[in-house]
C-alpha positions as CSV (number, residue, x, y, z in Angstrom):
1,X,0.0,0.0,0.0
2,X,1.1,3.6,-0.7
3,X,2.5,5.5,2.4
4,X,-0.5,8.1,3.3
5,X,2.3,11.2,3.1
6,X,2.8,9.8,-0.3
7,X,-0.9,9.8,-1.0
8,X,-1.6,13.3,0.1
9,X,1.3,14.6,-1.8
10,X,0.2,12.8,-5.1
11,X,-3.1,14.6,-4.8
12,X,-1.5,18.3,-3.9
13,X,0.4,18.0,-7.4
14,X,-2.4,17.2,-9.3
15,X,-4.7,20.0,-7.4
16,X,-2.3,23.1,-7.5
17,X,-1.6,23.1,-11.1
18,X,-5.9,22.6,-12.0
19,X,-5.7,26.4,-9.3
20,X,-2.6,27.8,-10.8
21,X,-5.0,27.4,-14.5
22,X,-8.1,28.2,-13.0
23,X,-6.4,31.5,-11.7
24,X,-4.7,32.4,-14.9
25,X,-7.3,31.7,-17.4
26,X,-8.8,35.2,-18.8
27,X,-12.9,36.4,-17.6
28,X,-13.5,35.5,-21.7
29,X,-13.4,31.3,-21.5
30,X,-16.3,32.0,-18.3
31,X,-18.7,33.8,-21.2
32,X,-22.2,33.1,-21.1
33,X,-24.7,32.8,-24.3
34,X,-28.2,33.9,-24.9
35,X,-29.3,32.7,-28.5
36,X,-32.6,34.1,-29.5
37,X,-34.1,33.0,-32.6
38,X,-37.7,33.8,-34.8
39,X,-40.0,31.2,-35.4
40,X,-40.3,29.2,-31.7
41,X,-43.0,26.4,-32.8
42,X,-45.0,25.5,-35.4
43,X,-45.8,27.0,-38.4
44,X,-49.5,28.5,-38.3
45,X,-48.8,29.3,-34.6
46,X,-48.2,32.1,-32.1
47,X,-44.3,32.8,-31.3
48,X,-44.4,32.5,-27.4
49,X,-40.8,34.6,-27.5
50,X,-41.4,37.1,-30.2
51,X,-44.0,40.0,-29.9
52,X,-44.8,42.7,-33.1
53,X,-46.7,45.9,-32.8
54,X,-48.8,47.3,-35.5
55,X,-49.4,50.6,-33.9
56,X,-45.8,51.8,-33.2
57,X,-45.5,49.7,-29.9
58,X,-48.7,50.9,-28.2
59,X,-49.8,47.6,-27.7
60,X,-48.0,44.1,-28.2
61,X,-49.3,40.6,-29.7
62,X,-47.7,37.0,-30.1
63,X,-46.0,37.2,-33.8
64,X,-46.8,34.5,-36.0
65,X,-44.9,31.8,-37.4
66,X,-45.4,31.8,-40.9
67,X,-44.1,29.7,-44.2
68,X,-41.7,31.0,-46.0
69,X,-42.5,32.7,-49.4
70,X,-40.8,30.4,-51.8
71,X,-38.1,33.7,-53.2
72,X,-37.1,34.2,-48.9
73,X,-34.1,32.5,-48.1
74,X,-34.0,31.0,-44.0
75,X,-31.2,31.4,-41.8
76,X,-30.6,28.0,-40.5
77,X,-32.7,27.4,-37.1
78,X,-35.1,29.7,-37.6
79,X,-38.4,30.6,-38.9
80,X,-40.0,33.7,-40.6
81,X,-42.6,35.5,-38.7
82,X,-45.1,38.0,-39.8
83,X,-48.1,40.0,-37.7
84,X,-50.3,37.8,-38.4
85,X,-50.6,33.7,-40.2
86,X,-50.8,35.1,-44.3
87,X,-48.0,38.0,-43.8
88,X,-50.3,39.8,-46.2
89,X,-52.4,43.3,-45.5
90,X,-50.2,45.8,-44.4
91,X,-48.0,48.3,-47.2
92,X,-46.0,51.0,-46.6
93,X,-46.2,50.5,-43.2
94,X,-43.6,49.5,-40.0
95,X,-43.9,46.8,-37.4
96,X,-42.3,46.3,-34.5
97,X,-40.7,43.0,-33.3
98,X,-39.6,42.7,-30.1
99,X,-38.1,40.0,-27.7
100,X,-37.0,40.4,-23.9
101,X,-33.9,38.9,-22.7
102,X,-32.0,39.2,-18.9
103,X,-28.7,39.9,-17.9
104,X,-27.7,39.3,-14.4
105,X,-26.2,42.1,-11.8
106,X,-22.3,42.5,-12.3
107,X,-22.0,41.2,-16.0
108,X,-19.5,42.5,-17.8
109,X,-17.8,42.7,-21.7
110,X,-21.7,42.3,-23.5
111,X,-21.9,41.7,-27.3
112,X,-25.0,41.1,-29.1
113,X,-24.7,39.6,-33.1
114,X,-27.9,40.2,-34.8
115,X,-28.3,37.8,-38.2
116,X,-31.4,39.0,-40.5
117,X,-33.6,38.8,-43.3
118,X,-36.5,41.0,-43.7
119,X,-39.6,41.8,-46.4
120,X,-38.7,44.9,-47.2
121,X,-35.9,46.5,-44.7
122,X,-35.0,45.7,-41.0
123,X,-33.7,47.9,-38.7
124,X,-31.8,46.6,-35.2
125,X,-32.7,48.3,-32.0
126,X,-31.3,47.2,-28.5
127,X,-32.7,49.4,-25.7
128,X,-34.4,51.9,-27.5
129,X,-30.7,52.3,-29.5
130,X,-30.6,51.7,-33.2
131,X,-27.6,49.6,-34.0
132,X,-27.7,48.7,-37.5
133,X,-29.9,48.8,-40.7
134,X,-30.7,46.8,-43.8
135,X,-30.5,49.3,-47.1
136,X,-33.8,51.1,-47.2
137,X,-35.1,50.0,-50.3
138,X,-37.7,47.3,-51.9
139,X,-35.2,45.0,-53.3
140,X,-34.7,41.0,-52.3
141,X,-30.9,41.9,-51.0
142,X,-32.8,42.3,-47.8
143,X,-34.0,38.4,-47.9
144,X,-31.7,36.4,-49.9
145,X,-28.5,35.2,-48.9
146,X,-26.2,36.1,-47.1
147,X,-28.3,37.6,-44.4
148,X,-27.7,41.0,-43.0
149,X,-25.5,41.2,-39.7
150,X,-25.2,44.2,-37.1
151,X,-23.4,43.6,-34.0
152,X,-22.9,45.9,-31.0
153,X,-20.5,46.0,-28.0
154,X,-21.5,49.3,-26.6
155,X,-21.9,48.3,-22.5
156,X,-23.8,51.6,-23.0
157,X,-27.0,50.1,-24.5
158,X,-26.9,47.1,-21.8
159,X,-28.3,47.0,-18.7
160,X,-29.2,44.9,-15.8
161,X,-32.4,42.7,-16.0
162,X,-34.8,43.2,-18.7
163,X,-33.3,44.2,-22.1
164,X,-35.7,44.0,-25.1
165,X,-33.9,43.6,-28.6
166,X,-36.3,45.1,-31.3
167,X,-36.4,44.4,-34.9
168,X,-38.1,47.4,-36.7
169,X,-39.9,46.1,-39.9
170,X,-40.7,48.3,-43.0
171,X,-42.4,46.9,-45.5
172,X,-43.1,48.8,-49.0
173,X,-46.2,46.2,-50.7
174,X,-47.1,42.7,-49.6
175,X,-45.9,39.9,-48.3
176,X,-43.9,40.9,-45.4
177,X,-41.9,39.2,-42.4
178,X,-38.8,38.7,-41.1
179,X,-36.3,36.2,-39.5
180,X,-33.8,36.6,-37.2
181,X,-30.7,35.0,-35.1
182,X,-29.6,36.7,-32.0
183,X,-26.5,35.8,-30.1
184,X,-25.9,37.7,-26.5
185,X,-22.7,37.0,-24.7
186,X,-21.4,38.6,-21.3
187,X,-18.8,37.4,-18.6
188,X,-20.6,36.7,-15.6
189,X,-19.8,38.9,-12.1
190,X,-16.0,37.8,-11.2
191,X,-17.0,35.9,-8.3
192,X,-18.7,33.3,-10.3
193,X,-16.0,32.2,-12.2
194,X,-13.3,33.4,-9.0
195,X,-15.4,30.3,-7.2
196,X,-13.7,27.3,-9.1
197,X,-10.5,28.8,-8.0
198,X,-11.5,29.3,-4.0
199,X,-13.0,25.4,-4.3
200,X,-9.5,24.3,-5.5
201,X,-7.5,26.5,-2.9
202,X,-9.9,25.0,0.0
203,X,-9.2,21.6,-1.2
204,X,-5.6,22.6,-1.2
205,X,-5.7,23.5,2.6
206,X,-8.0,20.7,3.5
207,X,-5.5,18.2,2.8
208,X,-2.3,20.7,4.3
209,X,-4.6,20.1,7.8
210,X,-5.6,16.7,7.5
211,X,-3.2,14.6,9.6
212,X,-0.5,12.3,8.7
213,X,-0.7,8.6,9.6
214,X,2.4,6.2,9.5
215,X,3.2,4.3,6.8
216,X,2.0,0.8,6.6
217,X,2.8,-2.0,4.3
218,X,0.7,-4.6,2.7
219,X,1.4,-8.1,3.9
C-alpha cells in the first residue's frame, strides 16, 4: 500500500496546477450565451418569444410563425414571422418585433450579433438604441443570402435585468416578415468564475490540515 504522506502529496500536485489554471485563465473562456431566434414552434402558430406591434408599440401581440415565401431565403434554425398567419395586408407601413432577454447584476464585456432577413428592410434596436440597418429599399438583398449582420459591443446600451432587442420592420407592398438569429454573450460577475479557484484553494488546505498517519505495508 502507498504511504498516506505519499498519497496526500500525489493529490497536492495534481490539485495546484488545476488552481494555478483556474487563476490564470482570462474572464473570456467563463462567457455566457443567450441565442434568441424567430419562429419558436410550429408553423400557423403564435411565437411565445417574439411580440410585433402594428401601432408603433402601443400595444403588443404573439408574432406568428409563418411559411416562408418560396423567393425568402431561411437562416438556419429559424423561422420567418409576420403579424399575423398570411404575412399579407399591411403596405408601406412598419412593425415592430420585439423579444425580452436578462442579464444578471455584475456582468460585464456584453456583445449582441444580430443575423437578418426581412420583407422589405430591417432595422436593429437594442434598448431603444438603433444599432444597425438593412439598405432602405424594396429589393430581395434584404431576404436572400447572405443575411444582413449588425453587432454591438456598446456596454452603454446594456443594462441589468430586462433588455428587449427590437427588430423594426418596414415593408413597401405585400408579403412581409422577417427572420432573425440573435447571439448575447457577457462574462458573468467575477466571483462566479473566482469560485472554481476558492474550491480548489480549500481543497488545497484541507489536505495541508488533515493529519498524517504512519506508513504501513501490505502483507
Amino acid at each position: 500500500m502507498m504511504p498516506t504522506m505519499h498519497r496526500l502529496n500525489n493529490r497536492r500536485s495534481y490539485l495546484f496546477p488545476l488552481l494555478l489554471a483556474a487563476l490564470c485563465l482570462p474572464p473570456s473562456i467563463f462567457a455566457n450565451t443567450i441565442t434568441i431566434v424567430s419562429g419558436n414552434g410550429s408553423i400557423g402558430s403564435p411565437d411565445p418569444v417574439v411580440q410585433v406591434s402594428t401601432d408603433s408599440g402601443a400595444t403588443y401581440n404573439p408574432a406568428t410563425i409563418i411559411t416562408a415565401n418560396p423567393n425568402y431565403n431561411v437562416i438556419p434554425g429559424t423561422q420567418w414571422l409576420a403579424f399575423n398567419s398570411s404575412g399579407f395586408g399591411l403596405q408601406n407601413t412598419d412593425m415592430l418585433f420585439r423579444v425580452p432577454f436578462t442579464l444578471p447584476a455584475g456582468f460585464s464585456s456584453p456583445q449582441l450579433s444580430l443575423s437578418v432577413f426581412a420583407d422589405n428592410v430591417a432595422t436593429s434596436i437594442l434598448n431603444g438604441v438603433i444599432f444597425g440597418g438593412q439598405p432602405f429599399i424594396q429589393d430581395a438583398i434584404n431576404f436572400t443570402n447572405p443575411p444582413s449582420v449588425f453587432t454591438t459591443s456598446n456596454p452603454g446600451l446594456f443594462q441589468v435585468g430586462q433588455n428587449f432587442l427590437t427588430v423594426y420592420l418596414y415593408n413597401f407592398t405585400d408579403p412581409s416578415g422577417v427572420d432573425f438569429k440573435a447571439t448575447i454573450t457577457f462574462v458573468p460577475e467575477p466571483s462566479t468564475f473566482l469560485l472554481v479557484g476558492s474550491s480548489l484553494l480549500g481543497g488545497l488546505f484541507m489536505l495541508k490540515k488533515r493529519p498524517t498517519s504512519t506508513a504501513t505495508k501490505s502483507h
